[in-house]
N, C-alpha and C positions, 0 to 999 in steps of 0.2 A: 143281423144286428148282434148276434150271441159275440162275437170278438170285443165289444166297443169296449166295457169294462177292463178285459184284458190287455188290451194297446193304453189304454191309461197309465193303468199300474205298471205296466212296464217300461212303460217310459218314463214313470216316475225312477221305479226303481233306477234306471240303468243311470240317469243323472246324478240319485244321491251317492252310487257309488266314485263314477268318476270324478264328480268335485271331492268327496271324501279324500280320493287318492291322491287330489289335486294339493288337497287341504296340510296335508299330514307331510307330502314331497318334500324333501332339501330342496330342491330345485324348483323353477319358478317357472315351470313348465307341465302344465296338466296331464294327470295320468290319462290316457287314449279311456272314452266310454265304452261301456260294455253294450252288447244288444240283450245279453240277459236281463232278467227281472229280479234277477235274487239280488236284493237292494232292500233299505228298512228306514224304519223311519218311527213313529211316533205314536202318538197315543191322543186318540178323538176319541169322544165317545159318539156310542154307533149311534147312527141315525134315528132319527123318531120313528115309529112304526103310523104306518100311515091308518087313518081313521077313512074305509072305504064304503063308498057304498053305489055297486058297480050295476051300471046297464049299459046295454050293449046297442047303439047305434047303428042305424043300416051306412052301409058307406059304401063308396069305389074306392078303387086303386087311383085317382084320380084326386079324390078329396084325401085321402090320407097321404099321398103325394107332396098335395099342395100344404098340409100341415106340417111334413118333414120339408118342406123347402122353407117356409115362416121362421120351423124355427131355426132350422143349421142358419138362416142370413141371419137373426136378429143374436144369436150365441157369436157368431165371428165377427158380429159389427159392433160386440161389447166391448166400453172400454175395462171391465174387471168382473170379475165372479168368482163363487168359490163352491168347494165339491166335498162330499164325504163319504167313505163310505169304504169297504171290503171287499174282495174276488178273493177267490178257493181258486189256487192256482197248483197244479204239480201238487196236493195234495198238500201243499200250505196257504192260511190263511195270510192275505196281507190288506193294510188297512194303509188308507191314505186320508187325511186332512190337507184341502187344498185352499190359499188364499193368496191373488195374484192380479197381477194387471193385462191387459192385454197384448202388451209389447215384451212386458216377463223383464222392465227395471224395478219393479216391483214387486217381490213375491216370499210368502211363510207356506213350507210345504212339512209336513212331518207323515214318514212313512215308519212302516213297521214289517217285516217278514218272519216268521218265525224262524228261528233258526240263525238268523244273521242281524238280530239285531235292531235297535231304532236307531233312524237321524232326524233329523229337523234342518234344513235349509232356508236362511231369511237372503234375500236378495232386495239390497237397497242401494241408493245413489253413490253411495262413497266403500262397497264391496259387496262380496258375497261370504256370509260366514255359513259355518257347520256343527250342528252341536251332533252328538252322538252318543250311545253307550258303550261301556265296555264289549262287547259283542261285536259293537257293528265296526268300534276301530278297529280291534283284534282281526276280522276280515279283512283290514283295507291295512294289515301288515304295520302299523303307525309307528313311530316311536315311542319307546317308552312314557317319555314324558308326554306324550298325546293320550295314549291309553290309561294315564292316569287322569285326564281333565274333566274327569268325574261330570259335572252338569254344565262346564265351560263352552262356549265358542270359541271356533277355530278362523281364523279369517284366511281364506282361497288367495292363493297368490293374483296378483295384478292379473297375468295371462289368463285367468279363468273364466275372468268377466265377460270372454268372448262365449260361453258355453249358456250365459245367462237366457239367450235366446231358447232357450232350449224349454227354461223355466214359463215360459209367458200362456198365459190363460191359451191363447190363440192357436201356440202349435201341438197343444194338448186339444182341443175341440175340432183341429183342422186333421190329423192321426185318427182320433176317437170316428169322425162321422166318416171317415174312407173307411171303414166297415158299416154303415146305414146305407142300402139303393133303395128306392121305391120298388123295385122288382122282389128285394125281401119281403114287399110286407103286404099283412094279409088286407082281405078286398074290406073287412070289416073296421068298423074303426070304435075304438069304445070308451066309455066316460066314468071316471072314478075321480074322487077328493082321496087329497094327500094332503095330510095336513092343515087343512083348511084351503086347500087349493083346489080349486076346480079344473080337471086336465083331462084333453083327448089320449085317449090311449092308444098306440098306434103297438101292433105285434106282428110279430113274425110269423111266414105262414105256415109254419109247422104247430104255431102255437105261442101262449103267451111265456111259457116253460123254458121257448128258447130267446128270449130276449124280447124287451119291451122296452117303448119310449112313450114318455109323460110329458105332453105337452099344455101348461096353462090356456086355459081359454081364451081369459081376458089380454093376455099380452104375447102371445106363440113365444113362452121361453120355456125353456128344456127345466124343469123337475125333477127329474126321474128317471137314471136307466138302470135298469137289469140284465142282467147277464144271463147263461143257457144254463142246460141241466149239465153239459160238461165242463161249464166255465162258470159256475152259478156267484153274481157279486150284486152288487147295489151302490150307484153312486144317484146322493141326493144332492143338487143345484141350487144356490140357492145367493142373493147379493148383488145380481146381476148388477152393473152400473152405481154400485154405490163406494164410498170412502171405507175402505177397507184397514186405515189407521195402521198398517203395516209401516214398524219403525226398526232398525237396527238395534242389535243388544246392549245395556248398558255395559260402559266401559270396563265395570267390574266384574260381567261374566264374558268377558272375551280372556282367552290368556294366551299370551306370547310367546311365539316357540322360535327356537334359532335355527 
């Protein structure tokens, strides 16, 4: 489980750069994505610290099996949710705000890396825009007139909307759980409140140190996962299936570039 945090972020990041490059292009032909994570984006504020209060369950490998299978179906058979949260990667912190449909024509992402910058990425029915900072155009080489669009949106050429796929709830949770097997995890299964949420706790069997998943009681949806002691993050779940109000920027902050 210690990877699942890291395959998030990075596939966040690797997206906001390539639309970025997409974004900024003369040409109406997207820049090729990167596999890296050095990508940026935004600014959430961090997660609630959870209000615990922890006992520890007898279990099998069997029952907490059957708890990672509840919830990986009931997260990929969502039509929307959203995520927040941080991973200590390569000795940078990066933070992500995630809010999206399951199909990803709908989606508000804002990443942050240090070092490179924030964007913010809205994907709606009639494009994909880009906002970003000085920083993070300055990486993606922009033109001038881009690196000055101060708190503007950029809007992705036509061709890019094919990448949108990339953006969707679905293939962010379908990436994330190919690092979760039942063979990871320990034979114990444990119970803590997060936030007013009552969730089994399902860990790794090296320990909870290296990664932990939170799964609600009452509905096996995904809460909470944590990352290891070498990839240490926290992404908190949370919308599952609801109206997400995700609208494109008003006219006034997109600005037109030739």
């Amino acid at each position: 489980m210690k990877t699942f945090t890291t395959r998030v972020i990075a596939v966040s990041g690797a997206l906001a750069i390539s639309l970025g490059a997409a974004a900024c292009s003369k040409s109406d032909t997207p820049a090729a994505g990167t596999s890296s994570s050095t990508g940026a984006g935004s600014s959430s504020t961090s997660a609630p610290a959870a209000t615990s209060s922890t006992t520890t369950d007898s279990g099998s490998t069997s029952e907490a099996s059957s708890i990672l299978e509840k919830a990986k179906t009931n997260a990929l058979a969502a039509t929307s949710g959203a995520f927040v949260g941080q991973v200590d990667q390569s000795g940078k912190t990066i933070k992500i705000d995630f809010k999206g449909t399951s199909d990803g024509k709908t989606a508000d992402i804002a990443i942050e890396m240090e070092g490179d910058g924030k964007a913010r990425v809205i994907s709606v029915g009639n494009g994909v825009y880009i906002q970003g900072d000085a920083t993070f155009w300055k990486k993606q080489n922009a033109p001038a007139s881009v690196q000055k669009a101060g708190d503007k949106f950029i809007k992705a050429p036509a061709s890019a909307a094919s990448m949108t796929e990339s953006l969707s709830l679905k293939s962010f949770l379908e990436k994330a759980f190919g690092a979760v097997t039942s063979e990871q995890l320990a034979t114990e299964v444990g119970s803590e409140n997060v936030g007013g949420v009552d969730c089994w706790v399902l860990t790794d069997k090296k320990g909870k140190s290296e990664g932990a998943l939170y799964v609600s009681k009452d509905k096996s949806e995904v809460v909470r996962f944590t990352g290891s002691s070498d990839s240490p993050g926290q992404l908190d779940f949370s919308k599952w299936n609801e109206d997400l109000g995700i609208k494109a920027p008003e006219a006034s902050q997109i600005m037109k570039i030739s």
